[in-house]
PyMOL CGO cylinders between C-alpha atoms (Angstrom):
from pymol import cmd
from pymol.cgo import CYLINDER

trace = [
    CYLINDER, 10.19, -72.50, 40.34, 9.43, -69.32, 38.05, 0.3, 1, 1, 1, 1, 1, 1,
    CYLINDER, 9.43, -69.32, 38.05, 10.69, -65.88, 38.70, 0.3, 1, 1, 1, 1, 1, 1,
    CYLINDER, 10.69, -65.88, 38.70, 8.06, -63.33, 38.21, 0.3, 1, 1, 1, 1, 1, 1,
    CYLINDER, 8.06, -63.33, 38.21, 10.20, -60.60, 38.98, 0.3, 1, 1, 1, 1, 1, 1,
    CYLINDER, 10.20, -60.60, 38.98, 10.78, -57.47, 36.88, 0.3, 1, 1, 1, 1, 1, 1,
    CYLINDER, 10.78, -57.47, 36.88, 14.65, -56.16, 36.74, 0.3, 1, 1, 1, 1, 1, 1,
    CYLINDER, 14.65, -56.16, 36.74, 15.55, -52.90, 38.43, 0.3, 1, 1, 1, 1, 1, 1,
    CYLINDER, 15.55, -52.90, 38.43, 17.47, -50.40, 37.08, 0.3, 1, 1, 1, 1, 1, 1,
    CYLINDER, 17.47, -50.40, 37.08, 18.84, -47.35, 39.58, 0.3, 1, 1, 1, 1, 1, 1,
    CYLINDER, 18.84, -47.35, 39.58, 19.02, -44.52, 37.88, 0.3, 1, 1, 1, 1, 1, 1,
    CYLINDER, 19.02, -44.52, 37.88, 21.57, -41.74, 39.00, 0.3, 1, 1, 1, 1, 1, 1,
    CYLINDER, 21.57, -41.74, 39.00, 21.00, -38.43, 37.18, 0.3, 1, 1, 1, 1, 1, 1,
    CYLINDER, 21.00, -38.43, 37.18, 22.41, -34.71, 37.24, 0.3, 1, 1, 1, 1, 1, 1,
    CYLINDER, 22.41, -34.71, 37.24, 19.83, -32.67, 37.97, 0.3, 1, 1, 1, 1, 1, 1,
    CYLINDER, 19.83, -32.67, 37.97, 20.97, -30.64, 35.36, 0.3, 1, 1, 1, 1, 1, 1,
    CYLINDER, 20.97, -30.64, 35.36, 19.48, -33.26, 32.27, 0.3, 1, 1, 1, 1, 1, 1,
    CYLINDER, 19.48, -33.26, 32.27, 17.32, -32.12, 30.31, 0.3, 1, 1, 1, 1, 1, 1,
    CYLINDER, 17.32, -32.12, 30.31, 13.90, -32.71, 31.46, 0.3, 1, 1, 1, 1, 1, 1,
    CYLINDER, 13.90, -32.71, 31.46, 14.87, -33.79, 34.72, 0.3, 1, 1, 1, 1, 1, 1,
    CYLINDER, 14.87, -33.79, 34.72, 12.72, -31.93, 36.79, 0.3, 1, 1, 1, 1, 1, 1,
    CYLINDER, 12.72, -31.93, 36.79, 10.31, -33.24, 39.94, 0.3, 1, 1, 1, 1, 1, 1,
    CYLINDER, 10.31, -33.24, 39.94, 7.30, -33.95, 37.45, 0.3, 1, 1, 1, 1, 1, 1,
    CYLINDER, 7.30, -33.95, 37.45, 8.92, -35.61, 35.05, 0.3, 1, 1, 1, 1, 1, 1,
    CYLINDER, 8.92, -35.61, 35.05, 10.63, -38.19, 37.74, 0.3, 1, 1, 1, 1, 1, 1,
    CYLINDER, 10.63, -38.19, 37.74, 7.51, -38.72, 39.03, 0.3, 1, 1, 1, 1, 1, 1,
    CYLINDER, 7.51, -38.72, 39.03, 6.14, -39.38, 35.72, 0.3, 1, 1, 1, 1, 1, 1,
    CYLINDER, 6.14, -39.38, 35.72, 8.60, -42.08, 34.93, 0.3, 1, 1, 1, 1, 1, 1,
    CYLINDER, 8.60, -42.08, 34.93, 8.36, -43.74, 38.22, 0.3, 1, 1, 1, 1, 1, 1,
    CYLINDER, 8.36, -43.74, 38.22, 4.73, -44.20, 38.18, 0.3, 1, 1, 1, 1, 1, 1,
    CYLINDER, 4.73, -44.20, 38.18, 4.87, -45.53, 34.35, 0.3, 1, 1, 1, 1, 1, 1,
    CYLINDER, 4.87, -45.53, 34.35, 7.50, -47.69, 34.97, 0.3, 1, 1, 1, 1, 1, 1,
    CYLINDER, 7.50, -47.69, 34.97, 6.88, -48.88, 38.76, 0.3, 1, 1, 1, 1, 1, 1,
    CYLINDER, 6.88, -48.88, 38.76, 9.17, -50.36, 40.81, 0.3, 1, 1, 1, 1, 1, 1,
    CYLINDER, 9.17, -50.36, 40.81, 11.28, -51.34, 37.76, 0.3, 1, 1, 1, 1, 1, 1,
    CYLINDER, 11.28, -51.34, 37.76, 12.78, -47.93, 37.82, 0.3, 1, 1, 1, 1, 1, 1,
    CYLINDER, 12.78, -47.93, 37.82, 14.59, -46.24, 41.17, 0.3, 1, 1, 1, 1, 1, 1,
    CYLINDER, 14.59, -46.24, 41.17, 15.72, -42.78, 40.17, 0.3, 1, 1, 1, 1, 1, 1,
    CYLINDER, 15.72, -42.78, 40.17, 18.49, -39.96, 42.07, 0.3, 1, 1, 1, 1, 1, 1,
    CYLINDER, 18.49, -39.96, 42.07, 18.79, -37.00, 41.04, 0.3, 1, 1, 1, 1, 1, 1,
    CYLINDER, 18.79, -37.00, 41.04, 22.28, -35.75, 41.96, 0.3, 1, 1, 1, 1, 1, 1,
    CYLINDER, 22.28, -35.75, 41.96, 23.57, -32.30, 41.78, 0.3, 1, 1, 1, 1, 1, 1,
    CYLINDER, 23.57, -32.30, 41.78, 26.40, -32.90, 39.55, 0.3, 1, 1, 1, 1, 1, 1,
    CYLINDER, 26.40, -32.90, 39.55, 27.44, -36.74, 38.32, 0.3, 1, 1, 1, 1, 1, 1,
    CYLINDER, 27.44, -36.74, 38.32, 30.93, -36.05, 39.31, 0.3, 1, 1, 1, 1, 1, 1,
    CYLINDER, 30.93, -36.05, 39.31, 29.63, -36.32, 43.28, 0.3, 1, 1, 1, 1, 1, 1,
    CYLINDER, 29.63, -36.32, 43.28, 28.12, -39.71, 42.24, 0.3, 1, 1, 1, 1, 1, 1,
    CYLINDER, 28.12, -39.71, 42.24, 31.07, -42.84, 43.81, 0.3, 1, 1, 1, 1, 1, 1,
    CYLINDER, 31.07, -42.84, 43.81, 31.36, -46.24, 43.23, 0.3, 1, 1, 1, 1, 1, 1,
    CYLINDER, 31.36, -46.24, 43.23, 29.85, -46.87, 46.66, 0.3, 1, 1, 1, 1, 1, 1,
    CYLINDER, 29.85, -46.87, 46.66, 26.59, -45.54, 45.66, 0.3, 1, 1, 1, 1, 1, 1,
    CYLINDER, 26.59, -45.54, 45.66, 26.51, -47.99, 42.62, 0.3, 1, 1, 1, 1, 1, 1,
    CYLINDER, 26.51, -47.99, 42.62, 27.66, -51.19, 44.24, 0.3, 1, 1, 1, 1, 1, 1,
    CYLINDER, 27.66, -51.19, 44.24, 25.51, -50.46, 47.11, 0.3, 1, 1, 1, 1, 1, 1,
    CYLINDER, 25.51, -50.46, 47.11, 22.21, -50.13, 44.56, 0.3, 1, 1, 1, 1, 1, 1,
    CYLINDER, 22.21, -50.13, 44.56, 23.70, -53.31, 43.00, 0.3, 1, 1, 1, 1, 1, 1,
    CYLINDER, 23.70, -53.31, 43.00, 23.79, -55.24, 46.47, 0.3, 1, 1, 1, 1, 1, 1,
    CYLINDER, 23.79, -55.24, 46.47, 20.54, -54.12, 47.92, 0.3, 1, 1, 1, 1, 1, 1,
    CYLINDER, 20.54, -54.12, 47.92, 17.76, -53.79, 45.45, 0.3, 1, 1, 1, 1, 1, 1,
    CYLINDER, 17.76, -53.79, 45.45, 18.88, -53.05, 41.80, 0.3, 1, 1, 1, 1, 1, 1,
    CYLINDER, 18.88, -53.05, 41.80, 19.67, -55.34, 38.95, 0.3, 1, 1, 1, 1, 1, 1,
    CYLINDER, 19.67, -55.34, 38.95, 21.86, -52.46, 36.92, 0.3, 1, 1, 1, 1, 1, 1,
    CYLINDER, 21.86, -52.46, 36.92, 22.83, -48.76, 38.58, 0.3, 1, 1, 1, 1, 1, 1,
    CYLINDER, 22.83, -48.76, 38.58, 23.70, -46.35, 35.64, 0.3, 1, 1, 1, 1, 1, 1,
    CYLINDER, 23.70, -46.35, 35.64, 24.28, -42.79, 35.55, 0.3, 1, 1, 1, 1, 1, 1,
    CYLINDER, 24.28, -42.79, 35.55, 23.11, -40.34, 33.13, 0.3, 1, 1, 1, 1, 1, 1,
    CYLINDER, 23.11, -40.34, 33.13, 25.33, -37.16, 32.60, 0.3, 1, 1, 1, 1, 1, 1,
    CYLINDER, 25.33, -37.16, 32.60, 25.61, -33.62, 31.02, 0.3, 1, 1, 1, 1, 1, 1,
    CYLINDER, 25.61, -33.62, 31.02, 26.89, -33.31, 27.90, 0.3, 1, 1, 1, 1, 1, 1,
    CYLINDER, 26.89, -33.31, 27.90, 30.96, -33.60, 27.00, 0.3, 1, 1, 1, 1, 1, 1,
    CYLINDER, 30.96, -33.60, 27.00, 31.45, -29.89, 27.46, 0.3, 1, 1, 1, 1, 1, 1,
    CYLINDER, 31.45, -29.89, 27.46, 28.35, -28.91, 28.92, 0.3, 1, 1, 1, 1, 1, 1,
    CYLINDER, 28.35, -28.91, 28.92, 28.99, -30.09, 33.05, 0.3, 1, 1, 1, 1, 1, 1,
    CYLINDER, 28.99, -30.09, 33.05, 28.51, -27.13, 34.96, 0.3, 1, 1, 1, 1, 1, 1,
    CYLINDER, 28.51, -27.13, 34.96, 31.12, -28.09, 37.31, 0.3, 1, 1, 1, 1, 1, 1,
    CYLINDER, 31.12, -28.09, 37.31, 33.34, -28.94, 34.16, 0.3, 1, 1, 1, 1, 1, 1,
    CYLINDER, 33.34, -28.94, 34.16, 34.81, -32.32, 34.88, 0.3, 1, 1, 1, 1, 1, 1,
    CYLINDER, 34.81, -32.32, 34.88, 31.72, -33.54, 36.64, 0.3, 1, 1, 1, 1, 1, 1,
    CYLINDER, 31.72, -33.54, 36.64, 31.17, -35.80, 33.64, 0.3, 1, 1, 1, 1, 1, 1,
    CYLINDER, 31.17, -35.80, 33.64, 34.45, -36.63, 33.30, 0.3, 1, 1, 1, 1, 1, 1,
    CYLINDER, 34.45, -36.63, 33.30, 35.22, -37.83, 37.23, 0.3, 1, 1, 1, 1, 1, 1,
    CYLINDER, 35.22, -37.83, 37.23, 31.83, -39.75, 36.75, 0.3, 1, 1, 1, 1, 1, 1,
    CYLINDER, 31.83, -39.75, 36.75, 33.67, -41.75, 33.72, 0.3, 1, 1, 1, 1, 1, 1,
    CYLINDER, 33.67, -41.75, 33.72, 36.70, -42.60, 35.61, 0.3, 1, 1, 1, 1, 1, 1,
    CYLINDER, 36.70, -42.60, 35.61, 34.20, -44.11, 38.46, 0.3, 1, 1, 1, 1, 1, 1,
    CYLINDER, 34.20, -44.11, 38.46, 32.41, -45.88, 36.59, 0.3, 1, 1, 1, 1, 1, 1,
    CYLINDER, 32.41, -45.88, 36.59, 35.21, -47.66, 35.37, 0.3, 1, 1, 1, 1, 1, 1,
    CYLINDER, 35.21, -47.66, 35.37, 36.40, -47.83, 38.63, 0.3, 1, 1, 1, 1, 1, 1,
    CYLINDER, 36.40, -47.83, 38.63, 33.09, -49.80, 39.45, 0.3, 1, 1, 1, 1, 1, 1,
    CYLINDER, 33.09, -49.80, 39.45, 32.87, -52.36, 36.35, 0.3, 1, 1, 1, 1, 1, 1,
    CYLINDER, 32.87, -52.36, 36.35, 36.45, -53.47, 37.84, 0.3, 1, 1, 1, 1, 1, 1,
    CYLINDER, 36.45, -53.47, 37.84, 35.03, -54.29, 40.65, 0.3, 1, 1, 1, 1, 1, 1,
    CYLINDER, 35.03, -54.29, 40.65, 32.00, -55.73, 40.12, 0.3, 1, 1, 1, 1, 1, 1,
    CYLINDER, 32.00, -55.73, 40.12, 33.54, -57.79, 37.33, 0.3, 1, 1, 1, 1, 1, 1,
    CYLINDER, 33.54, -57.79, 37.33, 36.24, -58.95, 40.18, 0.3, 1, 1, 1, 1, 1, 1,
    CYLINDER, 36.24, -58.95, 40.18, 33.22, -60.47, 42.12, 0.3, 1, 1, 1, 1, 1, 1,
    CYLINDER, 33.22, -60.47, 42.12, 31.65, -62.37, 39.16, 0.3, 1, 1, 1, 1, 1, 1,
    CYLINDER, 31.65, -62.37, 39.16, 28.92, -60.00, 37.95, 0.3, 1, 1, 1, 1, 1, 1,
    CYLINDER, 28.92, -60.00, 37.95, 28.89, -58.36, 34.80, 0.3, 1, 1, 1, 1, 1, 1,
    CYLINDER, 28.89, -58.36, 34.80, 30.41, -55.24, 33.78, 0.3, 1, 1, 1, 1, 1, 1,
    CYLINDER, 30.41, -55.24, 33.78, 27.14, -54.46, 32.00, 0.3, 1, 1, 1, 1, 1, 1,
    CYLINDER, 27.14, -54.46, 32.00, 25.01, -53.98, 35.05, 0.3, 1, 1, 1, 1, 1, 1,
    CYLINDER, 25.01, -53.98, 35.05, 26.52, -50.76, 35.73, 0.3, 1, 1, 1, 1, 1, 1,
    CYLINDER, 26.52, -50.76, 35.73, 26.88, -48.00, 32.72, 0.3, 1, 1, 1, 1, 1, 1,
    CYLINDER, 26.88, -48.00, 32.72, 26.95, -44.23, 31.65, 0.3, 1, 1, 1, 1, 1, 1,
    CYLINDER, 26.95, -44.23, 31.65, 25.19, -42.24, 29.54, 0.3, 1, 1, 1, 1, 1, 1,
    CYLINDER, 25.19, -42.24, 29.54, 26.31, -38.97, 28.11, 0.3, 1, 1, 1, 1, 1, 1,
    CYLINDER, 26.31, -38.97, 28.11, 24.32, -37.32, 26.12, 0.3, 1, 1, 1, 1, 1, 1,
    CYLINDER, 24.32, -37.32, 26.12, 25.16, -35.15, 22.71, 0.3, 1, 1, 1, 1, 1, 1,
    CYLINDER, 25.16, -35.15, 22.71, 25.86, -31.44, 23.34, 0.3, 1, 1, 1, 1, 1, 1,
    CYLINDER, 25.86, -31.44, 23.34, 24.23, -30.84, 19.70, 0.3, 1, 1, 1, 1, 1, 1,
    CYLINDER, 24.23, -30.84, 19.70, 21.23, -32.77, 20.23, 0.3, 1, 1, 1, 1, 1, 1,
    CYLINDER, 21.23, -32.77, 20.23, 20.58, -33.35, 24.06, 0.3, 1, 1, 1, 1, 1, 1,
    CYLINDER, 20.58, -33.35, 24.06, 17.88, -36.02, 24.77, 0.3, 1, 1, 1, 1, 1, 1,
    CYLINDER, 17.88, -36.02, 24.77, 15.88, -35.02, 28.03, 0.3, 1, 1, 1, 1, 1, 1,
    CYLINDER, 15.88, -35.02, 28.03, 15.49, -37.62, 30.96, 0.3, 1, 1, 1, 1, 1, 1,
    CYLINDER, 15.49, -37.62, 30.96, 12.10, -39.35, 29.62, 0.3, 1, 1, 1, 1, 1, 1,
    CYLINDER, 12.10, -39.35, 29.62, 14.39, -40.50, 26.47, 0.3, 1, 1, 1, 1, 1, 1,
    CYLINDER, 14.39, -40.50, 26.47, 17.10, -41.71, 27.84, 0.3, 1, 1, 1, 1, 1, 1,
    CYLINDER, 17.10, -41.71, 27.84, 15.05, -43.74, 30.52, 0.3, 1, 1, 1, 1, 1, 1,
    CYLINDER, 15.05, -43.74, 30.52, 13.12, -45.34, 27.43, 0.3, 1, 1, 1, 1, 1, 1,
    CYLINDER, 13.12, -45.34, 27.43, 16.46, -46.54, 25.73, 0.3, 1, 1, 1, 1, 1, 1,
    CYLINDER, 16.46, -46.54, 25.73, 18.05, -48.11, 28.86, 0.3, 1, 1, 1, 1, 1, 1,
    CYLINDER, 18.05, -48.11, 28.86, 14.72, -49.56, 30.43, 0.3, 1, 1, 1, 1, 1, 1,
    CYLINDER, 14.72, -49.56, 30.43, 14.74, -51.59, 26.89, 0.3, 1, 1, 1, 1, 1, 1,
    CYLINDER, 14.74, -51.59, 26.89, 17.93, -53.14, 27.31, 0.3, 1, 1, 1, 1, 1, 1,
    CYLINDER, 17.93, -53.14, 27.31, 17.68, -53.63, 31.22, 0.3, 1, 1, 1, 1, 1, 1,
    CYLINDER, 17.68, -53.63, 31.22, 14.41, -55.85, 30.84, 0.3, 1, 1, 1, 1, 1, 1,
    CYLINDER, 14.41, -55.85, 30.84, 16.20, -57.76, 28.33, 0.3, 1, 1, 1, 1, 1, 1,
    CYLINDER, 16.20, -57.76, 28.33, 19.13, -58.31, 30.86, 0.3, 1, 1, 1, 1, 1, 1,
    CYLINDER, 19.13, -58.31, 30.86, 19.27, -61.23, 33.53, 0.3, 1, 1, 1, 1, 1, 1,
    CYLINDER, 19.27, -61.23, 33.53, 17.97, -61.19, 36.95, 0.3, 1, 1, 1, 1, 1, 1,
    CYLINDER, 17.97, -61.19, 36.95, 20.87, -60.42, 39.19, 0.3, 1, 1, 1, 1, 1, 1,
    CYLINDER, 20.87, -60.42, 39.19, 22.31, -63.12, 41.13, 0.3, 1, 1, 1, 1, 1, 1,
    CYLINDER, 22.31, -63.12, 41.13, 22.23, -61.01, 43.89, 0.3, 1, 1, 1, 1, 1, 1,
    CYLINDER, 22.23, -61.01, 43.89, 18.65, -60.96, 44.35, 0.3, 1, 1, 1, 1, 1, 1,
    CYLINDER, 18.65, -60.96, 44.35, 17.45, -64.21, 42.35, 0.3, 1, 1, 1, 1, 1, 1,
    CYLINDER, 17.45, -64.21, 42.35, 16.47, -66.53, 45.36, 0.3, 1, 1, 1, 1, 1, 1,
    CYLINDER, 16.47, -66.53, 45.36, 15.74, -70.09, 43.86, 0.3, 1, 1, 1, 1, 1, 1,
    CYLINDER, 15.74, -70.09, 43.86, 18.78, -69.85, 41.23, 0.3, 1, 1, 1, 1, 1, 1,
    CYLINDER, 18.78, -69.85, 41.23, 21.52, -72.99, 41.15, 0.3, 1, 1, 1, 1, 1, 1,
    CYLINDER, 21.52, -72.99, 41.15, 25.00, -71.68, 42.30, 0.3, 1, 1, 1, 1, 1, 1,
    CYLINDER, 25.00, -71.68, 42.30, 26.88, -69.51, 40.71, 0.3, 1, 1, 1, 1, 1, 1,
    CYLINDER, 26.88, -69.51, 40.71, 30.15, -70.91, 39.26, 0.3, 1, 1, 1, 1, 1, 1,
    CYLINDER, 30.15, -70.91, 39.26, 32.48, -69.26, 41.77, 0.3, 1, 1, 1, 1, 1, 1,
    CYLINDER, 32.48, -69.26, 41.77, 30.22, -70.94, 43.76, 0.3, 1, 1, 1, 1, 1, 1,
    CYLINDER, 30.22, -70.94, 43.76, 31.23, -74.61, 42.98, 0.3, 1, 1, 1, 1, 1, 1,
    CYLINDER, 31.23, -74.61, 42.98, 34.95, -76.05, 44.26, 0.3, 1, 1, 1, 1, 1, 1,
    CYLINDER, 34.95, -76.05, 44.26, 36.16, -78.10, 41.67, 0.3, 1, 1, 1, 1, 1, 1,
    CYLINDER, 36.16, -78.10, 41.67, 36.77, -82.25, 43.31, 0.3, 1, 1, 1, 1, 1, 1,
    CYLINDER, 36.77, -82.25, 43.31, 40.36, -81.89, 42.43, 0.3, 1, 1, 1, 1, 1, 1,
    CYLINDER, 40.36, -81.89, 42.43, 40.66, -78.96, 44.92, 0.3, 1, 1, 1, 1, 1, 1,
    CYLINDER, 40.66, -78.96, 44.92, 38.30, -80.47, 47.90, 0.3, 1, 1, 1, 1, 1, 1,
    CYLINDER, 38.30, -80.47, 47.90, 40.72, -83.54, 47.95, 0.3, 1, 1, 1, 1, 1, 1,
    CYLINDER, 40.72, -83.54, 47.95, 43.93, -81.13, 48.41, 0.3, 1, 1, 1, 1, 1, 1,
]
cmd.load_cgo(trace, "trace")
């Protein structure tokens, strides 16, 4: 059975981005269909794991989170909290079997900020080149967490 299925990346976002207003979110989401969910959030420190993990379970092949600048969070650890989450969530996804690389953060450069458009570019690349999740790939064989070894059905 083949998989025509495009990945899905959700896409959390302080609204405070570069070139993350209303028209350009529209603009992505209509170029890049239903391959792209994006949130805008008022700071990426607000953003918790449960938000992620919850993408992850119901519709999304990645979650990542784009944030201000190293210095630049108006809230000034916004960026930093967001870090220690996200770590916080590649523990536990990677606990359950999926990769740590279906969730991530961006930061961008204080020097040279890249707007929202951009960074969308660089990590809708890499997500289409990812695999489907197991989550939501119906027809797939069973995972290998899946499987009991013989030795342990006969104990």
């Amino acid at each position: 059975m083949t998989n025509n299925r495009k990945p899905v990346l959700a896409l959390f976002y302080c609204q405070n981005v570069p070139d993350g207003r209303k028209q350009e979110r529209q603009s992505l989401e209509k170029k890049y269909g239903g391959s792209l969910r994006l949130f805008p959030i008022p700071c990426s420190g607000r953003l918790d794991p449960i938000h992620l993990l919850r993408a992850l379970e119901e519709f999304a092949d990645a979650a990542y989170v784009i944030t201000c600048p190293e210095g630049a969070c108006r809230n000034f650890e916004g960026n930093r909290r967001a870090g220690k989450r996200m770590e916080r969530t590649r523990a536990i996804i990677r606990s359950i079997g999926l990769e740590p690389e279906r969730v991530g953060m961006v930061m961008g450069s204080r020097e040279a900020p890249k707007g929202l458009p951009e960074q969308v570019e660089v990590l809708m690349e890499s997500i289409f080149k990812m695999t489907p999740s197991p989550v939501h790939h119906q027809g797939c064989q069973p995972c290998q967490y899946d499987e009991i070894p013989d030795e342990e059905k006969n104990q």
